[in-house]
ZAMARGU-4260 file (C-alpha; in steps of 0.2 Angstrom, whole numbers, plus 5000, padded with zeros to 4 digits):
<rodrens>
0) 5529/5477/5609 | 5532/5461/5619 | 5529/5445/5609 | 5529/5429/5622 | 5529/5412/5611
5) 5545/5421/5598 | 5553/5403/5595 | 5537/5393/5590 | 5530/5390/5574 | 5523/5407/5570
10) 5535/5416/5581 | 5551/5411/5572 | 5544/5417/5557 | 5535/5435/5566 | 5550/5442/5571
15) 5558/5444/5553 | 5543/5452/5546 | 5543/5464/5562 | 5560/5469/5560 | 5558/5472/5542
20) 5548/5483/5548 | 5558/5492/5557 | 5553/5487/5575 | 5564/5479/5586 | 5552/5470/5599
25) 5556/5462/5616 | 5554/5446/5619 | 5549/5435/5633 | 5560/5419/5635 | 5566/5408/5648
30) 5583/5405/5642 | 5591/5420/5633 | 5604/5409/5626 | 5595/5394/5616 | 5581/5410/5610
35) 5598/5419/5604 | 5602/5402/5594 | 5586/5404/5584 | 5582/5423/5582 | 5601/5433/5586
40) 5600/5450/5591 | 5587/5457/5581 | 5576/5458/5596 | 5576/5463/5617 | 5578/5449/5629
45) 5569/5447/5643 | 5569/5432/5657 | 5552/5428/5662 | 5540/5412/5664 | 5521/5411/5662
50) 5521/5399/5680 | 5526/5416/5686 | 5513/5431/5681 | 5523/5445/5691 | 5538/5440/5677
55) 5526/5442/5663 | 5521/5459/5673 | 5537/5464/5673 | 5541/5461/5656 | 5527/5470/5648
60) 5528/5486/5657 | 5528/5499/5644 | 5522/5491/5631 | 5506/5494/5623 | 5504/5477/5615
65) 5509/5458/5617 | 5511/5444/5606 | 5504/5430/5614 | 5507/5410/5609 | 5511/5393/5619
70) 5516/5377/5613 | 5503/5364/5615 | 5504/5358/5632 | 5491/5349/5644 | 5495/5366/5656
75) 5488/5379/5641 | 5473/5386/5650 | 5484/5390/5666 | 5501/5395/5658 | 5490/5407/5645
80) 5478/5414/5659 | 5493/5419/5669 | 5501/5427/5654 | 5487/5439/5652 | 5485/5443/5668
85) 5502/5449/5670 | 5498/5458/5654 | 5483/5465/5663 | 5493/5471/5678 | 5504/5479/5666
90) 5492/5491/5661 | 5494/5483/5642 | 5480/5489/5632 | 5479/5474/5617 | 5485/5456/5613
95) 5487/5448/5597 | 5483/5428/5602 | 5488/5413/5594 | 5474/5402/5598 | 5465/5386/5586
100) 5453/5383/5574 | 5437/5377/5581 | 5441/5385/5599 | 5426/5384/5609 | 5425/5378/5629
105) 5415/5362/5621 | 5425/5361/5607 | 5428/5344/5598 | 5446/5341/5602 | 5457/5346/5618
110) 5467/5361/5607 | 5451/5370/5605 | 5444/5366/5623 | 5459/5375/5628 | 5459/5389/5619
115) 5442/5392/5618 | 5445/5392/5639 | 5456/5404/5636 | 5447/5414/5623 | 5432/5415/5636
120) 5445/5421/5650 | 5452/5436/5637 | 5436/5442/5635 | 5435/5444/5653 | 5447/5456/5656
125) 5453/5476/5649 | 5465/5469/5635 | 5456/5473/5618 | 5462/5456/5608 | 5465/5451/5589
130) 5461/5433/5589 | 5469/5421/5576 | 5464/5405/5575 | 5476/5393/5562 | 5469/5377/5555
135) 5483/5363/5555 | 5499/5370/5551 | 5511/5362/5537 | 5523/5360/5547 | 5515/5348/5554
140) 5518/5335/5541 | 5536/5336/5545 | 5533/5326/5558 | 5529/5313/5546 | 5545/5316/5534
145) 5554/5299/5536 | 5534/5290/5533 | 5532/5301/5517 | 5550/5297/5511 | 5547/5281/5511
150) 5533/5282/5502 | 5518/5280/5514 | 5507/5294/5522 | 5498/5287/5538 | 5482/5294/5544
155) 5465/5292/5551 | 5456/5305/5542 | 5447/5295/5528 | 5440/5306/5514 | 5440/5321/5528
160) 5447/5337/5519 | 5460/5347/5528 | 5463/5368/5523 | 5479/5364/5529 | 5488/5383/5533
165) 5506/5391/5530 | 5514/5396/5550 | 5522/5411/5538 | 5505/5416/5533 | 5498/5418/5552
170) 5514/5426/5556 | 5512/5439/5542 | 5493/5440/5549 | 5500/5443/5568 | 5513/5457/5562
175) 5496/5465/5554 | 5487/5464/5569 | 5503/5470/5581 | 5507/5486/5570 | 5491/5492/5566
180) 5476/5493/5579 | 5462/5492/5568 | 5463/5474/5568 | 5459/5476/5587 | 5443/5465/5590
185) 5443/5455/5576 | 5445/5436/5573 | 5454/5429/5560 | 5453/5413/5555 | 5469/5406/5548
190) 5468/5392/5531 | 5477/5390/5515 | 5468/5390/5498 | 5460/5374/5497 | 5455/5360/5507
195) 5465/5342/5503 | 5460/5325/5509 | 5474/5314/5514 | 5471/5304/5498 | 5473/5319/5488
200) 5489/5325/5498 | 5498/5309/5495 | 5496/5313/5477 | 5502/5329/5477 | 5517/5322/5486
205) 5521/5308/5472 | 5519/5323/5459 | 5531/5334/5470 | 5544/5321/5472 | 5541/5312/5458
210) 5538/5293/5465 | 5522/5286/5474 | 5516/5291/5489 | 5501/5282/5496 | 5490/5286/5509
215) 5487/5272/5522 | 5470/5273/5533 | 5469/5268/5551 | 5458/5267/5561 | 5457/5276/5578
220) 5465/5261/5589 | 5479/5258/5577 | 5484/5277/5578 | 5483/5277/5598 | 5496/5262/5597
225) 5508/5270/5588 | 5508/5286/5596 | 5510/5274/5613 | 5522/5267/5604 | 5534/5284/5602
230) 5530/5286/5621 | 5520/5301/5620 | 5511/5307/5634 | 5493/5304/5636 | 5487/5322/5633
235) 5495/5321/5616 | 5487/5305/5610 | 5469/5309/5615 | 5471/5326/5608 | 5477/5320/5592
240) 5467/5306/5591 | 5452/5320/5593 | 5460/5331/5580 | 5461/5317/5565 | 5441/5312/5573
245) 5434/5329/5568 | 5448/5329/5551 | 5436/5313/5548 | 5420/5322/5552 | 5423/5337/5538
250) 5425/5347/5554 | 5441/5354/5546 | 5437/5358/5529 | 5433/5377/5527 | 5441/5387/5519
255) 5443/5405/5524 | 5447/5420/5516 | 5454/5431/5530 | 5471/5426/5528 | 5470/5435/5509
260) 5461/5448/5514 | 5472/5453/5529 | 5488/5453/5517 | 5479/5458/5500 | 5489/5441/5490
265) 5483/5423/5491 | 5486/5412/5505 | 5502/5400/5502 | 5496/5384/5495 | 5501/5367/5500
270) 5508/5362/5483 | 5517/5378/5488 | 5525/5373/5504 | 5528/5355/5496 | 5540/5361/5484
275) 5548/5373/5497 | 5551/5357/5509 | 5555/5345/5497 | 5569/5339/5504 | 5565/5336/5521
280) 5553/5321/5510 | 5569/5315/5502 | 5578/5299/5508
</rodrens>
């Protein structure tokens, strides 16, 4: 199997669970010496770039299935197209995607606009696909470690409730879908147990870490300031501003139960993932 996307969020946690299985994939990368740094020799190298489809191509000749996830970027429809048409070219026969919850061309933020472009353009084409689509990852909340240490927990969301998912959890469900085919057509969409407001997920931070964590509500120009402040690109702010809108609008509150039935436990809860990351929150 060729897994393109190995480092990210879900990839850095796929490849143990494939090799506990006893695979040994290849992956796709751009710089065998940084992807050496985060996954070791437990997998093949190869060079490749998804500006460059006859790389991809090259790269999955022989294989039967590919792993296929991109960081967010305002270049996802063209970078992800061009991946499965080198998969196509390859003679490939499935592909596992990592794609958003919500994906839809009209979709209501530009994540799911772009995976639902590329969704659209899969369907198109030979490659039979497992589609898995994560609501907000954890992780995510890193991004707000030094905030939450301090005590604050800004967002836009109001009372919206968020099903907040595990990247561990949509690894495990992409290692399912690569080793065994009858996940082939099926989408899957990827939440944890419950669905938290951002007034409730302060809460569950002060219990964690033992001191108050509050939860301060902005409003939609405030948020776009700050992320201008930071100097992030334009892309980035509309999109998140777009996210944290439809977070608002209950539009991310669902919770599903593929992840549990895919790996016959619970999915990981946020309280969970909290106590595993404690002391990322820790000042």
């Amino acid at each position: 199997m060729l897994l393109i996307g190995a480092t990210g969020k879900v990839g850095k946690h796929l490849v143990p669970v494939l090799v506990a299985a006893g695979e040994r994939p290849t992956v796709l990368v751009r710089d065998v010496d940084r992807a050496f740094e985060a996954l070791g020799g437990s997998v093949e190298y190869v060079v490749g770039d998804l500006k460059e489809p006859a790389t991809v191509q090259a790269a999955a000749a022989g294989h039967d299935v590919v792993y296929l996830a991109n960081g967010q970027n305002d270049e996802q429809v063209e970078l992800e197209t061009n991946a499965i048409d080198g998969a196509v070219a390859a003679g490939v026969a499935r592909i596992v995607k990592i794609s958003a919850m919500g994906a839809a061309p009209d979709g209501t933020n530009s994540f799911a606009r772009w995976h639902g472009a590329i969704e659209a353009y899969l369907a198109t084409t030979p490659l039979v696909s497992t589609i898995l689509r994560p609501n907000m990852f954890d992780d995510n909340l890193l991004g707000s470690a030094g905030q939450i240490a301090a005590g604050q927990l800004f967002s836009t969301t109001e009372d919206g409730r968020l099903a907040f998912v595990d990247p561990k959890d949509i690894a495990e469900v992409a290692a399912a879908a690569l080793l065994d085919d009858s996940h082939a057509g099926k989408v899957y969409d990827g939440t944890g147990p419950e669905a938290v407001s951002y007034d409730e997920l302060a809460q569950r931070f002060t219990t964690a870490l033992g001191r108050p964590v509050q939860h301060i509500r902005i409003d939609d120009a405030s948020f776009r300031g700050a992320l201008e402040g930071f100097g992030l690109p334009a892309w980035v702010i509309t999109a998140y501003v777009e996210l944290n809108a439809g977070v608002r609008n209950g539009l991310a509150a669902a919770v599903s139960g593929d992840v549990p039935a895919v790996l016959g436990r619970p999915a990981i809860s946020i309280d969970a993932w909290i106590k595993e990351n404690e002391a990322a929150f820790t000042a």
